[in-house]
N, C-alpha and C positions, 0 to 999 in steps of 0.2 A: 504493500500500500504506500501512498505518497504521504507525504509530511501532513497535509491538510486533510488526507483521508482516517488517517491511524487518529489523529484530532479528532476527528467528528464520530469515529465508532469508541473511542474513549469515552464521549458524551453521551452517545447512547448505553456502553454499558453500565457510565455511572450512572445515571436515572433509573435504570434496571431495575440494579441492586436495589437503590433506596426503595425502589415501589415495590420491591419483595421484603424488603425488612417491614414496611408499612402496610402490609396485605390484613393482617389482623388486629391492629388498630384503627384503622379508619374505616367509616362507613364507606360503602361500592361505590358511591357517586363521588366522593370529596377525593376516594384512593385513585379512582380512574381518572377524574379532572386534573388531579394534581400533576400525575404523570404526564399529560396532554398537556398543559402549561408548560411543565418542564422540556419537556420537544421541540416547545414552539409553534404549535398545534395554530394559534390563532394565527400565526402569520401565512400559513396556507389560506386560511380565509379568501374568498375572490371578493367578496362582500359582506354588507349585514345581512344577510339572508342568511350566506352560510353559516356567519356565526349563531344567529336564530335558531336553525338546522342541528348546530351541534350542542346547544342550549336544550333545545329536545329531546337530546337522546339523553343527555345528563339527567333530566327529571326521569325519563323509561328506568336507568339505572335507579335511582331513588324511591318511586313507584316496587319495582321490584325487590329491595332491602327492606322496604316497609313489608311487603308481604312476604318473607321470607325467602323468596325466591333464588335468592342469591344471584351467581352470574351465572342467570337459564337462557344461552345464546337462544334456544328455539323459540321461547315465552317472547325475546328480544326480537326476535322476526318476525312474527306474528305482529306482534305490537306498531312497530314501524311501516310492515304493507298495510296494515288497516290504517294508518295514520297518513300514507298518501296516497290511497285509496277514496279515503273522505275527504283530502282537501285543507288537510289541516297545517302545521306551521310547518310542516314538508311542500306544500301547495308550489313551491317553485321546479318542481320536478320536470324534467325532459323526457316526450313521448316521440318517440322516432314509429314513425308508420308510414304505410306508403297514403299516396292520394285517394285510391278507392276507397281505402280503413277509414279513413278522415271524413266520411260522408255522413254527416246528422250530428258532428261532433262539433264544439266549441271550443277555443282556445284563445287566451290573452291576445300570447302573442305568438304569430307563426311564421316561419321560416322554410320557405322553398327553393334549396340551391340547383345548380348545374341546369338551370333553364338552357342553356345552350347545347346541351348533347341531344343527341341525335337517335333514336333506337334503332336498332336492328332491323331495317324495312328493304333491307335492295337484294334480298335474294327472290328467285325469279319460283312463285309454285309449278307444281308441276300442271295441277287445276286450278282454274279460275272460274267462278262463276257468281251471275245478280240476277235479281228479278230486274223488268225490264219494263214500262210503258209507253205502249206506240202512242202515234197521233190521235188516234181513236181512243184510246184512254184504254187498250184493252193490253191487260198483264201478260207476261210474256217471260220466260229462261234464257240467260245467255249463258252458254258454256264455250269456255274454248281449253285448248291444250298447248301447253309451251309449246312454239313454234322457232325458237331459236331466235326471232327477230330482233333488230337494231329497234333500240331505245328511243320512242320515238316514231315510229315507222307506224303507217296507219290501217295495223292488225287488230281483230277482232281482241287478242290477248292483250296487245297493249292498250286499248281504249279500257278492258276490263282493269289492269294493271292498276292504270290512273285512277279511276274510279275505288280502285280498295285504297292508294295512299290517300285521295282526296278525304275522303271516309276516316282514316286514321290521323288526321291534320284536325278536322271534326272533333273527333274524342277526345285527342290530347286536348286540345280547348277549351272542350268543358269541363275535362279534369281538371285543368288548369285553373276554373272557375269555380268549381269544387274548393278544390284545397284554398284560395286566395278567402272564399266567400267565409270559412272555417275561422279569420282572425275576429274578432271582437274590438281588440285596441288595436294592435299594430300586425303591419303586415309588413317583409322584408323577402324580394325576391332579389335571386343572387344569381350571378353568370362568369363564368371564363371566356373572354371575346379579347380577338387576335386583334393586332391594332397593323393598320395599312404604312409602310415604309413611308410612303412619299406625303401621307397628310398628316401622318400621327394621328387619325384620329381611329377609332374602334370600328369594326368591320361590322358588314350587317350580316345578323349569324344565319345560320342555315333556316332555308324556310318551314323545314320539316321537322324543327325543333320545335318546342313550347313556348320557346321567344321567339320565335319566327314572326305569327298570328298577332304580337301585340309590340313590337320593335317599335314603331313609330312612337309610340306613347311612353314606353322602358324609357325610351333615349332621349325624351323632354328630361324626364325626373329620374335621369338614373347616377349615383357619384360615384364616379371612378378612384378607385385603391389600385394606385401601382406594386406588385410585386417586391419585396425587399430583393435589394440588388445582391448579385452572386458574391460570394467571398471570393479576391485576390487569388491568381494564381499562386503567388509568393506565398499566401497562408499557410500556417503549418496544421497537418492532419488531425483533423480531432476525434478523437474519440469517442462515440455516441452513451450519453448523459444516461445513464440508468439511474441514479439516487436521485431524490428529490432534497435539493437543497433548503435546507431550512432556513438558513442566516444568510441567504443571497438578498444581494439591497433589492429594494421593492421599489426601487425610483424607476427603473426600467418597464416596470408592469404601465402599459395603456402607452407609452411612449410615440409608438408610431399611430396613433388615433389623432384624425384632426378637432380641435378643440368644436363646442357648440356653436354651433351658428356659422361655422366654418364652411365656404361655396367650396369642392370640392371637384364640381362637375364641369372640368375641362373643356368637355364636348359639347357644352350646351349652349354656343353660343345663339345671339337672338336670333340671326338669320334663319337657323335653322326651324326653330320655333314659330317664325314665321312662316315658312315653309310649309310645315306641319300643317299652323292653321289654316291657310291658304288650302292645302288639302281636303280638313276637314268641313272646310266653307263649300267645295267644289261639291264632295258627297252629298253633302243637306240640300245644295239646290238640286242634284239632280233626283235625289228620293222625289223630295216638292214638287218639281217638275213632272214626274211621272205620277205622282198620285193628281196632279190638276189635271194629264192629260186623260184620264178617264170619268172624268166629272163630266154631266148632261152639259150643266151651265159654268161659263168660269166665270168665278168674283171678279169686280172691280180691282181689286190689290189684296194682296195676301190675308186671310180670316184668321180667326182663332183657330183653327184645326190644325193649319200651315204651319199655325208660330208655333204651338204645344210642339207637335211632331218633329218640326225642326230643331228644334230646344232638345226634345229625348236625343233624339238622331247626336246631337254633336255632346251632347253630355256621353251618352255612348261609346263616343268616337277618343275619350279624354277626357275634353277640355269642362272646363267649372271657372266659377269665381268669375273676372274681371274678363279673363279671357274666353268665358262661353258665353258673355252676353255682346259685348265685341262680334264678333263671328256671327251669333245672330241678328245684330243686327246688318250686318254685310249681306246674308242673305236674305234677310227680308229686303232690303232695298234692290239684290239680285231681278228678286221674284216680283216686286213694285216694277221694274224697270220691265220683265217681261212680261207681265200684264195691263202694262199701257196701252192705252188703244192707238196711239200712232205708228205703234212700230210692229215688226213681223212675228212677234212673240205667241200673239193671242190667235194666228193662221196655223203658226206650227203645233201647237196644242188644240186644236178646231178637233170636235168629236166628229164633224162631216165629212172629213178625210176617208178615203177605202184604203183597207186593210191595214190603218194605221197600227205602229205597234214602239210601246217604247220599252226602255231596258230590256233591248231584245235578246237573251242569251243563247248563241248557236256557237257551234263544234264545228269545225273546218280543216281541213288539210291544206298548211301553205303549200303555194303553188313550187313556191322557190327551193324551200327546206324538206318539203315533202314531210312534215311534223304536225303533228293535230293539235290543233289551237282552238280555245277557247277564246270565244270575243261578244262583249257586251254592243249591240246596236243602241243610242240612247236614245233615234227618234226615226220613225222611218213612215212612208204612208203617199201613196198615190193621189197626188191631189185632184180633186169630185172635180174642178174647171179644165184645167189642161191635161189630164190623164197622165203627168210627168211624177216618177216615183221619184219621192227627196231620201236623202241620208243623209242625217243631220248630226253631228256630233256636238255636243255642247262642251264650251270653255269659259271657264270664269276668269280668264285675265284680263289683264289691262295693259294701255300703255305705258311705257317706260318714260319716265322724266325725259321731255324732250322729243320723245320720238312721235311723230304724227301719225294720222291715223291709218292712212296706204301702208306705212313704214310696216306699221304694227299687225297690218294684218298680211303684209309679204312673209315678216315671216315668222306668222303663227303656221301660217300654209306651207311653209317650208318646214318648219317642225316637225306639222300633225300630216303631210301629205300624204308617208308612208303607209299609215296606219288606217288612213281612210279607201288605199287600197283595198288593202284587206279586205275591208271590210266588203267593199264595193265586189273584190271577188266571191265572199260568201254568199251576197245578195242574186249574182249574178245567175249559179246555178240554181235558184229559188226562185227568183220575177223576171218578168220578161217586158217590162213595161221599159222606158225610154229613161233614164237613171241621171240622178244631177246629185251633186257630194257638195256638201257645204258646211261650215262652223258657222254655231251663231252664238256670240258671248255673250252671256247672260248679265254679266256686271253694263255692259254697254247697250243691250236691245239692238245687236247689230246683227245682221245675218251675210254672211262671204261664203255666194258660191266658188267652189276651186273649177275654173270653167276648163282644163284642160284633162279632169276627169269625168265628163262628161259623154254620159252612152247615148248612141241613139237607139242602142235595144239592149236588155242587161242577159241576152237570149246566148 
């Protein structure tokens, strides 16, 4: 042993002794405390809880001397799971269970780590199969058998594929909503996230993870803990710590914690927050928008049902406080601006439209990647006067300090033009009518057809 080791088992055996010479003099509680003092017992303490903790077990001891009991380890076990069991001055106790177990339970405070992994999803079954309904509404089997295919490729096995993780993205989310919903006081979700060379800033984690489905919102409020940095090559090899030091100074204990009130969250700069909101302003108009498009009558300017619904919708989405009445009122004036009657808002939502449809969801095969895509249509419909079908895509931007309005919307259309391909191809094998693609931003009341996508038959 070392000079400071042969020290500190000197101090343990002298305490020994004494607490063996004093075995039959002192009552169990005072003999057992005394030697716990003498170790140094309270300086392990992490808190007053723990000490409370071991304040309880001293009285079990004392309890048990009164009754003759003596030192009845089993009496001593019993007594302690009934006693955090009930909740009593053990009540600070740690329950590790998974998410499932957690369902109907209640907890202070709860703690959901490694939001970032990823489980076990990419091996390929050997079966696949879903219930299935057609257009008709009539139920149907889909069965396929691994066919060996490229990831991606648009196979009966891979359309089922997607469909079982899409379904497993699902679960974990509302597991996720499970376990979070479990806190009472506080809730504390935690991640391992790789941060990007060239921006320092955290990477956005895998979509297939549990932080996947809620990242935008995580990375408003989330404070980043760097790593304590690696020891020196030069260090000399240590030895892994088996004894618990007793008399090691306690200044170091909480040392790397940033003090109260301390910002912490590198990442969170406003732009990005603005971003965010801008986001969530763009979801609420287009729910809005889609619920006015299926009204007999549109109101004058946005109703009580509009504002409730829009208020859930972005509470929903995050935001609260200063910054979800903000946001709402952005889309309320969105939804003012497209229910004017001067401008082409109150045509594009017209229930007199044929075959109109909005938040249209269809499944496509790019043309180019040969990969099955899912694509949202946000406004589509054969207009009752000139028999021309629109595809309309809605954007809540605006211009840019300075920039006019041609400027702004050259190149919104060079942005979005790609994308309105797409779409224009999905429609294409579907209508047959004479096809016109256009943005119309809803913050503005503007409508910009992109004239050089323009079908004379989408046949």
């Amino acid at each position: 042993l070392s000079a400071d080791g042969r020290a500190r088992v000197a101090g343990l055996v002298s305490v020994m002794r004494r607490s063996r010479d004093q075995r039959d003099r002192l009552g169990l509680r005072a003999w057992m405390e005394q030697a716990w003092l003498d170790l140094g017992g309270p300086a392990t303490a992490a808190d007053a809880g723990a000490l409370a903790d071991a304040e309880s077990f001293f009285q079990l001891l004392e309890q048990a001397d009164q009754q003759g009991l003596g030192l009845d380890v089993t009496w001593l076990e019993r007594r302690l799971e009934k006693q955090f069991m009930n909740g009593g001055e053990a009540g600070g106790k740690v329950q590790i269970m998974t998410l499932h177990k957690a369902k109907g339970l209640e907890f202070d405070c709860v703690f959901i780590p490694q939001l970032s992994r990823v489980s076990r999803g990419d091996d390929r079954e050997l079966l696949l199969w879903d219930e299935h309904s057609g257009a008709d509404g009539e139920r149907s089997f889909l069965l396929a058998a691994d066919d060996h295919s490229e990831r991606g490729a648009p196979t009966l096995y891979n359309y089922l594929d997607k469909l079982r993780k899409d379904k497993s993205l699902l679960e974990g989310t509302r597991l996720l909503y499970v376990g979070a919903t479990r806190a009472v006081r506080r809730l504390v979700l935690s991640a391992s996230l790789t941060v990007d060379g060239a921006s320092g800033e955290p990477r956005a984690p895998a979509a297939r993870s549990l932080l996947g489905p809620i990242w935008p919102t995580f990375r408003q409020q989330m404070r980043l803990h760097e790593p304590d940095a690696a020891p020196a090559a030069t260090s000399p090899a240590v030895a892994p710590t088996r004894v618990l030091r007793l008399r090691a100074p306690v200044a170091s204990i909480g040392e790397s914690q940033a003090p109260a009130g301390t910002d912490t969250s590198g990442s969170n700069v406003p732009e990005r927050v603005r971003n965010y909101r801008e986001r969530c302003i763009g979801t609420a108009v287009h729910m809005a928008l889609d619920e006015l498009s299926r009204r007999e009558v549109l109101p004058a300017e946005p109703d009580g049902r509009v504002r409730e619904r829009s208020r859930a919708a972005l509470a929903g989405l995050g935001l609260w406080g200063r910054a979800l009445e903000e946001a709402l009122a952005a889309v309320e004036q969105s939804l003012r601006t497209t229910l004017a009657a001067a401008g082409p808002g109150r045509w594009i939502l017209s229930n007199r439209h044929h075959q109109a449809r909005s938040e249209w969801a269809l499944t496509c095969v790019d043309p180019v990647t040969g990969r099955i895509e899912d694509l949202v249509i946000d406004r589509t419909f054969v207009d009752c006067d000139s028999g021309i079908r629109w595809l309309i895509d809605y954007k809540n931007s605006r211009p840019e300090p300075g920039e006019t309005l041609d400027e702004f919307f050259s190149r919104q259309a060079g942005v979005y033009r790609e994308q309105l391909l797409r779409y224009r191809h999905a429609l294409r094998e579907l209508a047959h009518e004479p096809l016109r693609c256009a943005l119309y931003f809803t913050a503005l009341g503007q409508l910009y057809p992109l004239e050089e996508l323009e079908l004379a038959t989408a046949g």
